[in-house]
Structure formats: C-alpha cells, structure tokens
VOVEX-852945 format. One line per 5 residues: number of its first residue (from 0); their letters; for each residue x, y, z of C-alpha. Coordinates in steps of 0.2 Angstrom, whole numbers. Example, Ala and Ser with C-alpha at 12.3 -4.5 7.8 and 13.67 -1.06 7.14 Angstrom:
2
0) as) 62,-22,39 ~ 68,-5,36
//
This chain:
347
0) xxxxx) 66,225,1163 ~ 72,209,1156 ~ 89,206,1145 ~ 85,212,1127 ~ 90,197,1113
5) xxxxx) 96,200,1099 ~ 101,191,1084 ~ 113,195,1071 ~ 112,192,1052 ~ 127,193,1042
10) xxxxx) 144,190,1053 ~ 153,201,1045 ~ 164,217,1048 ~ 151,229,1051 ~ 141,217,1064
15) xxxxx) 157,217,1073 ~ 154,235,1078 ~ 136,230,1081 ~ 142,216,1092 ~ 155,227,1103
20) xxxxx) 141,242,1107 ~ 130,226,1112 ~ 141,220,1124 ~ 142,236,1131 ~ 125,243,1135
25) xxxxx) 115,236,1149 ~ 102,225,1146 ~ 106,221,1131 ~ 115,205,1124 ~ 119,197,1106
30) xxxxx) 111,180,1109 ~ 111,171,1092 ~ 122,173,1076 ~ 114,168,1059 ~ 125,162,1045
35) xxxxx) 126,151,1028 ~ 143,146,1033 ~ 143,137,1050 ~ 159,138,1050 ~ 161,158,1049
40) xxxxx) 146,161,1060 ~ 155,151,1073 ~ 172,160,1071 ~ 161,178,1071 ~ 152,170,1091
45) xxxxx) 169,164,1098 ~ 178,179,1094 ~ 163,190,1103 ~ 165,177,1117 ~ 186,181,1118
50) xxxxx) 183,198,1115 ~ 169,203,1124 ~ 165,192,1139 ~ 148,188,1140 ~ 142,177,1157
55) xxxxx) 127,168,1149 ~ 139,162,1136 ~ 143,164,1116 ~ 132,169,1105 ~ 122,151,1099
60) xxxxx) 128,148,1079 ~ 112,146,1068 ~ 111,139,1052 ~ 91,139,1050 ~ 83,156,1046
65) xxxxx) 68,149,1050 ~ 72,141,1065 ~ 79,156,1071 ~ 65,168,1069 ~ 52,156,1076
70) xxxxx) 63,155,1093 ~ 52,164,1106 ~ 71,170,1115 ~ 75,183,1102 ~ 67,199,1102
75) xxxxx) 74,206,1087 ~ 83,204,1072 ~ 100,217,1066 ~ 102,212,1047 ~ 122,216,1041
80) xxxxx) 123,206,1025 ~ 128,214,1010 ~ 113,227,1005 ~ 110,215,988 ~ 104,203,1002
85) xxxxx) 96,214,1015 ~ 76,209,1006 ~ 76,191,1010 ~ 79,191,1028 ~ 71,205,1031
90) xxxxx) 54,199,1021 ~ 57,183,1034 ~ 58,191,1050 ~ 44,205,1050 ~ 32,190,1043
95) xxxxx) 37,178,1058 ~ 35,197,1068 ~ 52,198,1072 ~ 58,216,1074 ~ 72,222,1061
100) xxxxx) 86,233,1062 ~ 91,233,1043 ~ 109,241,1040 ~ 107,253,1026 ~ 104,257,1012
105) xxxxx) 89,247,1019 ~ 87,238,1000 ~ 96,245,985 ~ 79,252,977 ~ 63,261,984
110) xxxxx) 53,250,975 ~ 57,236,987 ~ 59,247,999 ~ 42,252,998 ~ 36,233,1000
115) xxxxx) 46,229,1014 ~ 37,247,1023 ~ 21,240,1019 ~ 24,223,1023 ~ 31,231,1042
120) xxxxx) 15,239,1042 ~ 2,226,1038 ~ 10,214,1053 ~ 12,229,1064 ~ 32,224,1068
125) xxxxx) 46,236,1070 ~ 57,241,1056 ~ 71,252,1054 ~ 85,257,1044 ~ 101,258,1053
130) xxxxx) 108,276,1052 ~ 119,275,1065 ~ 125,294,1061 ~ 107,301,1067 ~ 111,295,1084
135) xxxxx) 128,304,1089 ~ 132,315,1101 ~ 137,326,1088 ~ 122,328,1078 ~ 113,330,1094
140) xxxxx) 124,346,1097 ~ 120,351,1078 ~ 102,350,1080 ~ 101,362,1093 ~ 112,374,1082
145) xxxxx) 100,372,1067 ~ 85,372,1078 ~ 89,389,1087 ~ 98,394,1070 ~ 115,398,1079
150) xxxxx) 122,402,1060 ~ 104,409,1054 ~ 93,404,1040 ~ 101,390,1031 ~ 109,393,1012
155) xxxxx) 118,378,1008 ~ 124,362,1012 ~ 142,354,1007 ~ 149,336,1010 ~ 163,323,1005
160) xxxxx) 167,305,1008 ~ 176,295,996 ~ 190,282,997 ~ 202,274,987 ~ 199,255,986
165) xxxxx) 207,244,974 ~ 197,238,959 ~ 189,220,961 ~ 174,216,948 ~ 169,202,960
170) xxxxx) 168,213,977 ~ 155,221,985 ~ 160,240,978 ~ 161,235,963 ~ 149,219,957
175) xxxxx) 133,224,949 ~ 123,208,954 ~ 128,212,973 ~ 123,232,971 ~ 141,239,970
180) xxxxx) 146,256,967 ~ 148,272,979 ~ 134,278,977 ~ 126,266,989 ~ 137,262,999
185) xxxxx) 143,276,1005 ~ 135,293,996 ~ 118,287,1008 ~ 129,297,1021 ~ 130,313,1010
190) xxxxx) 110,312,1007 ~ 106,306,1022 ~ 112,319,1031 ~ 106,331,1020 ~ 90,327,1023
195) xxxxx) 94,328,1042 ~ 100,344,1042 ~ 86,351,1029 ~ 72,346,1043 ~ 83,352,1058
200) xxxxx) 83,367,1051 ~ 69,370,1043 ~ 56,358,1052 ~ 55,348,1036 ~ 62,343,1021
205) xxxxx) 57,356,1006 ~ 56,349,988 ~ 69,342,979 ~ 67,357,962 ~ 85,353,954
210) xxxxx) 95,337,952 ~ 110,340,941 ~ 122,324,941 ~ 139,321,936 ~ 150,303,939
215) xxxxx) 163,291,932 ~ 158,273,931 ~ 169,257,935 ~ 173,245,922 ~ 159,234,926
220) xxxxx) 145,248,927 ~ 143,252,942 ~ 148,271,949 ~ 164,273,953 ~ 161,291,958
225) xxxxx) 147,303,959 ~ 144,323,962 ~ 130,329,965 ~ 119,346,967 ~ 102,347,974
230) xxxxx) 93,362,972 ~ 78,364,983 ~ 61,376,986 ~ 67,390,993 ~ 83,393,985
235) xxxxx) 93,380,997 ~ 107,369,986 ~ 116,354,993 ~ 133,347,985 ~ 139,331,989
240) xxxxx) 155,320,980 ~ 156,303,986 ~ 168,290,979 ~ 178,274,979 ~ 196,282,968
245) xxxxx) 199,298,977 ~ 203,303,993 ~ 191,319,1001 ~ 190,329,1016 ~ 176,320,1021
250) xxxxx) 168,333,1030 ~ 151,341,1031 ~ 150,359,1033 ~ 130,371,1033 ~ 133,386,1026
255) xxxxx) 120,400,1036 ~ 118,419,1033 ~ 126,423,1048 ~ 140,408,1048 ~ 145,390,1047
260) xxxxx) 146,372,1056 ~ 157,360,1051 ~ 160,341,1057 ~ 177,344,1047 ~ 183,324,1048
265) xxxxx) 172,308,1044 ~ 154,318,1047 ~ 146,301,1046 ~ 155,296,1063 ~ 160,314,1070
270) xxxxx) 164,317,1085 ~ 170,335,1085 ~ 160,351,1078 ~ 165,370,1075 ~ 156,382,1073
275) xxxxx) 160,398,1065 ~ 147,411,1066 ~ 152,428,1054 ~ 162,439,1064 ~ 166,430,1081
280) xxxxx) 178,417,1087 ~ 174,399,1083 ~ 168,386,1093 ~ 175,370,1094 ~ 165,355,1104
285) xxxxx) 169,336,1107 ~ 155,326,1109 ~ 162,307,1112 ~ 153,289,1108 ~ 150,282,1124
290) xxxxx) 155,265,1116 ~ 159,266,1095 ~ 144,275,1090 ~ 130,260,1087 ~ 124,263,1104
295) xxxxx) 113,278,1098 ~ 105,266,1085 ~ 103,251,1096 ~ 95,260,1113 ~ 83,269,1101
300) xxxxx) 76,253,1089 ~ 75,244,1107 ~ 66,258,1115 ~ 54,259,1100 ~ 51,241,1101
305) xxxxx) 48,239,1119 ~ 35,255,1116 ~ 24,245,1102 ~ 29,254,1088 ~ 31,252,1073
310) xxxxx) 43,264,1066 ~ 56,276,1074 ~ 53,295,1074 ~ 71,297,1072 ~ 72,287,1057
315) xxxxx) 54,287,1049 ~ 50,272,1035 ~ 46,290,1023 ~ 66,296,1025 ~ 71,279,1020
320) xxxxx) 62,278,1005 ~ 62,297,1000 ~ 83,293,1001 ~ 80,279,992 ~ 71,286,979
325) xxxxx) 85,298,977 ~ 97,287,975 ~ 88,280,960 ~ 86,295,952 ~ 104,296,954
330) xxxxx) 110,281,946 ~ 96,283,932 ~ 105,300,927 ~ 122,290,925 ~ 115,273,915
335) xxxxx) 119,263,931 ~ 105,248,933 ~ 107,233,943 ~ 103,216,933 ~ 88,211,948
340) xxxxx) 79,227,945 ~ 70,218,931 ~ 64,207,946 ~ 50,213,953 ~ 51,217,973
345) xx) 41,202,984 ~ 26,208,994
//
C-alpha cells in the first residue's frame, strides 16, 4: 500500500503532536505544511525534520491554499488552526475533494457545522472531527466495561477539566472574535465523552430532558468557567465543570448500580482506568499510547478514507453536530455570543 500524504494546516502546538504520531506510524508521512507566515511554517518543517527524521525529506512549506489542495501528492488534509478559523480551509479542501481531519470543536457553532456536513456530503469526501480521546487504549477498555455493564446499569456520569491560565483579552481563551472561552475549548471533552459513554452503555444516546447551567464570564464575555447538569430519558444525569481559573481533578468517573470506573487524571488523554465494582477489590488497568495518543485518530480517518467513506463510525458527522448544538445551548444560557454569528454559515 502506498505512503499516505498528508498535509498540515495551522503550524502550531497541537500540529506538533499531529506531526510526531505521523512520523511514527508506518505508511504514513507529513508531506506539506500550509501556513500564512512562510516564515513560521518553515520553522514548524525544519524542526519536524530535526526532530523527526524523515528520508524523503522535510515537509515542503506552502503558502497557497489553493495550490496546495489541487496537488494530486496529498491525500488529505489535518486542519489545527484556531477553531475561529477551522470553516475556511475546511470549506476549501472538501470542495477541491480533499479529505479533512478538522481538530475540534470542528466549527464553533452547529449551524456551520451543519453546512460543512452537507457540504462533505454533496462531494462525497471524507470529513471528521478530530477526537482524539475516542481512540485510546483506555476507552477501548472502558467500552467493553460499559458494553458488558461490568458496573451495571448506568446512573450517572461526572467529569472535570479546568486550568488556570492567565487572562489575555487578545488570546485565543479569551477573545470573542477568535471563539475564546472554556467552554470550547476544552468542556468539548466533558460532553464529548458524555456522549461516548451514554451510547456504550446504552447502545445510543437518550434525549437530552434537562439542561441546568450555571458559569462566570471573563472580562471580555466569553466563559470563563462553566458547570453543568444534563438530565436525560431514563432518569441518567451527567455533571461536568470545566474551566480556565481553577484547578480540578480532571477526572471522569460512571457511577453504575453495582459500582464505578474512573479515569481518575486528564480522562481526555487517560492512560489508566479503575474500576470499582460495589463490594470487591478494584481493578486498576494501564492501557499505554503506542506513540502520544493521535495515532488512534490518524489510522482511523486513513483507514476510512482508503475505504470510500465518507464519515467515520467512530466519530459520526451526527455526534459532531448534536455536541455542537449542545454547546450553543450552553453559551445561550450564560449571554455568551460570538460577534460572527451574525454571519451567516457559507454553503
């Protein structure tokens, strides 16, 4: 089978871990960086190159979106601009049929969302939201605990992450016009794998009955913190806290009749589950990355693409945009609206 190409959008921290699992897996290769400074962009391929060896060479520097997508070379796109910026490249790639890997949140509101889904749809090209967490050796253990209900029927749901990060009005956390605030940027976690766990255990995903919201906002609007408790049919309730001026436990525990689980540090990236059923000894289990953890994620979007398809069982176009609208039900609850969602989303 012959070398997968990619190409990378948006040099920044997170593409780094993209770049890294990359070099790692076989068959697969970073072949082009895309950038609007040159100058970063090649900074970002040189360092891969130091850092990462590759024997066909750096990572080419593009400039030229267009140009870039048109290149017959690349046969798919990883989008890790700021989520503000995710649309446009996106928008560009699945109309030249490029393939997307979009880091999440895939765009910061479903109804754009829902336009880039169709858009996927109407050319028939691959797209997927990169939730990286779905993939790990981890939450393949959990599934077959929820599947066989190891701790019974499921009651509840808990989860944490929140950080403290220094106040900036023109950063990425905290600027409205680039789609700051936790909520996005890292509660996706907490209600991502909500959901997850909901349809593990219960084979789907049962309405959404309650949605009780409390938060603080940062000086420039955006939310500074957030807690939350979802109530759903059949009497299950999820809470999650997530927030950018506190520090959490940042775990994830599922509350069963007959015990719990919990991934009790950073359940977005865990690596080590317990579980607890009522009565007995807990069970504690490692499950290691193979590389950083965005191998998952990358073998599955190229598996999916190499198989024709259009989106990825494991990360359906429906979860994205049911989170999504989540999310903006959220930040409707605490007065928290971005200036460009006057704008209406491109088709």
């Amino acid at each position: 089978m012959k070398t997968f190409n990619w190409a990378l959008i948006g040099p920044g921290k997170i593409a780094r871990r993209f770049a890294h699992a990359l070099s790692a897996l076989p068959g697969s290769r970073l072949a082009a960086v895309h950038g609007r400074d040159a100058q970063r962009a090649t900074a970002f391929s040189r360092q891969c190159q130091d850092q990462w060896p590759d024997p066909a060479g750096a990572p080419r520097v593009s400039t030229d979106l267009a140009a870039l997508l048109a290149d017959p070379a690349i046969d798919a796109v990883y989008v890790a601009t700021p989520h503000a910026q995710h649309g446009e490249p996106v928008r560009a790639a699945l109309r030249a049929g490029k393939p997307v890997l979009c880091e999440k949140p895939l765009v910061p509101h479903r109804a754009e969302g829902e336009a880039l889904v169709a858009l996927a749809r109407e050319r028939g090209v691959f797209l997927m939201e990169a939730v990286w967490t779905r993939f790990l050796p981890a939450y393949e253990v959990l599934s077959g605990w929820l599947r066989e209900q190891a701790i019974g029927p499921l009651r509840a749901i808990e989860s944490s992450f929140c950080f403290p990060a220094p106040f900036d009005p023109h950063s990425r956390l905290f600027d409205p016009a680039l789609a700051g605030g936790a909520l996005l940027d890292i509660g996706i976690y907490n209600l991502t794998a909500t959901r997850w766990v909901l349809e593990q255990a219960l084979g789907h995903v049962p309405e959404l009955q309650q949605l009780d919201v409390q938060g603080r906002l940062a000086p420039t609007g955006v939310d500074l913190r957030v807690q939350g408790l979802l109530g759903f049919e059949g009497g299950i309730s999820a809470q999650f806290l997530c927030g950018l001026d506190a520090s959490s436990p940042n775990a994830l525990t599922i509350l069963g009749e007959r015990g719990s689980i919990s991934l009790p540090r950073n359940f977005w990236e865990s690596q080590q589950l317990v579980l607890r059923p009522h009565g007995q000894a807990e069970q504690l289990v490692d499950a290691p990355w193979r590389i950083n953890g965005f191998e998952g994620e990358i073998e599955e979007a190229q598996a999916c693409i190499r198989a024709g398809l259009v989106e990825s069982p494991r990360m359906r176009h429906g979860e994205s945009l049911a989170i999504l609208g989540w999310m903006d039900r959220i930040r409707a609850r605490l007065g928290v609206r971005y200036p460009f969602e006057q704008d209406a989303p491109l088709p």
